[in-house]
C-alpha positions as CSV (number, residue, x, y, z in Angstrom):
1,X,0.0,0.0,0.0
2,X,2.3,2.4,1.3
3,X,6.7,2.7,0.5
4,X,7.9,1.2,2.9
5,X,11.1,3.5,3.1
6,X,8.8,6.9,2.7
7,X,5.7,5.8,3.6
8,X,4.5,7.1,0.4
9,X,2.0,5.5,-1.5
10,X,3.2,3.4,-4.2
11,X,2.7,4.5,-7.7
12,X,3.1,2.5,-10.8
13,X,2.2,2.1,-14.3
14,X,-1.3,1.7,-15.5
15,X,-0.5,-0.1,-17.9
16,X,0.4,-3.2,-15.8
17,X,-3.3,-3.6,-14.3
18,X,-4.8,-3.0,-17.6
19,X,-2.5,-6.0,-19.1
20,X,-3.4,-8.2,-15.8
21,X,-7.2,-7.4,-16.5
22,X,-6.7,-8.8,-20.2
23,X,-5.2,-11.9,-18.5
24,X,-7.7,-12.2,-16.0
25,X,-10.5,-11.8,-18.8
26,X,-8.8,-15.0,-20.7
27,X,-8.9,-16.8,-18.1
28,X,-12.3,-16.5,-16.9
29,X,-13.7,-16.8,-20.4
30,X,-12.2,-20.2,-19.8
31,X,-13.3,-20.6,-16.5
32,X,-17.0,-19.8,-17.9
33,X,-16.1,-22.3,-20.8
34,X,-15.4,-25.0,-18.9
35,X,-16.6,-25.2,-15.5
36,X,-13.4,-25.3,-13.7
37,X,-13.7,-24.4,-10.1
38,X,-9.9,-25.7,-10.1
39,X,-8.8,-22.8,-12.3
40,X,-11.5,-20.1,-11.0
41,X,-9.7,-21.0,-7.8
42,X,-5.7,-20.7,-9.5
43,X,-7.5,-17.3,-10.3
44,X,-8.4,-16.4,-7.1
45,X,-4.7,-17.2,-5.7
46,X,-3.8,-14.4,-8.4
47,X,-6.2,-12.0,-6.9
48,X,-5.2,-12.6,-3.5
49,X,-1.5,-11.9,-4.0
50,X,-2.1,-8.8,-6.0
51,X,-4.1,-7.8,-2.9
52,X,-2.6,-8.8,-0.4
53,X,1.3,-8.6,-1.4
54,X,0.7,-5.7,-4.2
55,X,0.3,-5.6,-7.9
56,X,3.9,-5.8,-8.6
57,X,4.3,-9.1,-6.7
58,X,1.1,-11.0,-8.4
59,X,2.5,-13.3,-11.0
60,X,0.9,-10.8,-13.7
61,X,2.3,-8.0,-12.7
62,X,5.5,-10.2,-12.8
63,X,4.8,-11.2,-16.5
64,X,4.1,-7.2,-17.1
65,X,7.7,-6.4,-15.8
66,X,9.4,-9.0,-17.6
67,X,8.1,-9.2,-20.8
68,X,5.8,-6.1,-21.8
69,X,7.4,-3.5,-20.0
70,X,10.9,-3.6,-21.2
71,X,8.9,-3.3,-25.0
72,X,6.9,-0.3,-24.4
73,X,8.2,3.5,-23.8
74,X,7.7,5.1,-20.3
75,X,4.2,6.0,-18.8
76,X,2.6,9.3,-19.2
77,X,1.7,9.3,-15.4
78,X,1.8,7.0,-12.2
79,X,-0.8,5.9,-10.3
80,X,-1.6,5.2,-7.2
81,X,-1.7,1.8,-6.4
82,X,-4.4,1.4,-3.7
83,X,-7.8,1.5,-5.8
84,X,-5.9,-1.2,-7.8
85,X,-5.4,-3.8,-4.7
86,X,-8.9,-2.9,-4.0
87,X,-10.2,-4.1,-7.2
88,X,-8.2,-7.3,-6.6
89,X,-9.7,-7.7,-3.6
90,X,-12.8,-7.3,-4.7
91,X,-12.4,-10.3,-7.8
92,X,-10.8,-12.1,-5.0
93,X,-14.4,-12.2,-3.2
94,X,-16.0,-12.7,-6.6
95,X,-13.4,-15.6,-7.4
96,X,-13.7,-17.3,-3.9
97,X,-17.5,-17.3,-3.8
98,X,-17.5,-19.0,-8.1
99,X,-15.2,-21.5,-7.4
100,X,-16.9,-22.8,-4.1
101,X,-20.3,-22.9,-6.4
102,X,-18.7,-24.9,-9.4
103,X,-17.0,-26.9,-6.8
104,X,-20.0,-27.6,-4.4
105,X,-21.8,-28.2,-7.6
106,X,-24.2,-25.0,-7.2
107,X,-23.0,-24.4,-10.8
108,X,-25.2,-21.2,-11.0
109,X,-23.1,-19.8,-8.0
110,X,-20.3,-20.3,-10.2
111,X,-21.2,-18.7,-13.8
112,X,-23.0,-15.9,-12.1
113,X,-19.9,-14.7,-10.1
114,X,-17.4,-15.9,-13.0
115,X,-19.6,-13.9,-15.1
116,X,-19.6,-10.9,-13.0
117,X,-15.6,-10.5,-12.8
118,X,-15.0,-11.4,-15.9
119,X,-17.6,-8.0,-16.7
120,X,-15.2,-6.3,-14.6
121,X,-12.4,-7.3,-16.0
122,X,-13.1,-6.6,-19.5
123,X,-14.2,-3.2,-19.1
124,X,-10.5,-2.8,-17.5
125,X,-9.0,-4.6,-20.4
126,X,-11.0,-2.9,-23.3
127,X,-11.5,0.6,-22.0
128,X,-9.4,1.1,-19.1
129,X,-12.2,1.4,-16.8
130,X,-11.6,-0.3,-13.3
131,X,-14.8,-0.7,-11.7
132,X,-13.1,-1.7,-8.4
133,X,-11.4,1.3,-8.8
134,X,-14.3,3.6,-8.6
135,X,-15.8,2.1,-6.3
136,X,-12.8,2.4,-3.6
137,X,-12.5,6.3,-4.6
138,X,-16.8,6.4,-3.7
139,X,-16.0,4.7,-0.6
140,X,-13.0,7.2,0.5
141,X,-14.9,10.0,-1.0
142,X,-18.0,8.8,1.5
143,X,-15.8,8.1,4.3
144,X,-14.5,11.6,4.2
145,X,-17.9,13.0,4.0
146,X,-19.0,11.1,7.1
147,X,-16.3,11.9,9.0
148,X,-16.9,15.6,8.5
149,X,-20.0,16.0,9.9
């Protein structure tokens, strides 16, 4: 969340989550494909360390660093990193919850939340809108409004 050395926030390319959404669209479109509550889970491992450890350590933001970034010019802008996490916490939920329907064999449990992240990850992937995203700026922006008054 934060440098650990400043205690900044950490900033990083844009182009990283957008490139992890088009991976994560792939491989629900598979997961919705097939039925596999063994991959929607893989998928939800992926989510959890972006969350959890940052995007940088999630093994797409590793494939973003080693093989796409080098090939592209610098980024315009940083950004912050947090509403990013978010959003990976929030597929995590959605991942978590699909792969315990296909794998209790509530099937419907499991399209429906598939279907649901993978609608959040391809607006990411195709427009570079990150749903998660707003919704952890309309939470802060509420939280600051409760707390002043």
């Amino acid at each position: 969340m934060s440098d650990r050395t400043t205690g900044a926030p950490v900033r990083l390319d844009p182009r990283g989550p957008r490139f992890a959404a088009l991976l994560t669209t792939l491989v629900l479109l598979l997961v919705l494909a097939t039925g596999s509550g063994v991959l929607l889970a893989c998928q939800a491992v992926v989510f959890a360390l972006g969350a959890v450890l940052g995007l940088r350590s999630s093994p797409y933001g590793w494939l973003f660093r080693r093989l796409v970034r080098p090939r592209l010019g610098p980024p315009r802008d940083l950004e912050d990193e947090r509403p990013p996490r978010f959003a990976q916490a929030v597929g995590l939920g959605f991942a978590v919850i699909g792969a315990a329907g296909y794998l209790s064999g509530a099937t419907w449990l499991g399209i429906a939340a598939s279907a649901a992240a993978l609608a959040a990850a391809f607006l990411n992937a195709a427009f570079g809108y990150c749903l998660g995203c707003e919704v952890y700026l309309l939470a802060i922006r509420g939280r600051a409004r409760l707390s002043q008054g």
